[in-house]
N, C-alpha and C positions, 0 to 999 in steps of 0.2 A: 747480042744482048749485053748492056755494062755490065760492070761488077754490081752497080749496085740493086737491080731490076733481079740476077740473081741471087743476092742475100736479099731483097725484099722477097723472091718466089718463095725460096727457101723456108723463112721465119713465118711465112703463111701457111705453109703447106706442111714444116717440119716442127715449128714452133719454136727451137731454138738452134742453136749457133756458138760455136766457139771457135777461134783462130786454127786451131787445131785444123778441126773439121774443115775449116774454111779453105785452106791449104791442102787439105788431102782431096776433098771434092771439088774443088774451083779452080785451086792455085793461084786464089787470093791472098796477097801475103799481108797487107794492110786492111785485117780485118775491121776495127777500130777506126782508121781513115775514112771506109764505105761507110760505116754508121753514122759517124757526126754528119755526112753528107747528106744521109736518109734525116737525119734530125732534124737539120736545117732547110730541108724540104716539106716537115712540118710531118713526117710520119713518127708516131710514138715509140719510139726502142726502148725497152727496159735493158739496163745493163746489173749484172749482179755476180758480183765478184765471190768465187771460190777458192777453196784453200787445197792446191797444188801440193804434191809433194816435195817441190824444191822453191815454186814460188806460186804468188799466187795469181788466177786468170779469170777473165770476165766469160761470162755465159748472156749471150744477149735472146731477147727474146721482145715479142711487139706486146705492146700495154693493148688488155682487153677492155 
């Protein structure tokens, strides 16, 4: 399965996603990279940035 068929399972099934997560359950390190790819394949990603303790990081999740 790609990386990206996993972060689309994922975002379906878990509803969201952060690099974090992404890295710990996948060992996807180019979180960010599979989504603009999902993007451009015409699937809706919402990305919505949080405020980190040292910086801040995206939470993606699919537009209902």
């Amino acid at each position: 399965m790609s990386q990206a068929q996993v972060v689309l399972n994922h975002l379906t099934n878990n509803r969201k996603l952060t690099s974090i997560e992404a890295i710990g359950l996948y060992g996807i390190t180019r979180l960010s990279a599979v989504v603009y790819r999902l993007k451009n394949e015409g699937v809706e990603v919402n990305t919505t940035m949080k405020g980190g303790v040292k910086a801040p990081y995206a939470e993606y999740s699919l537009v209902h």
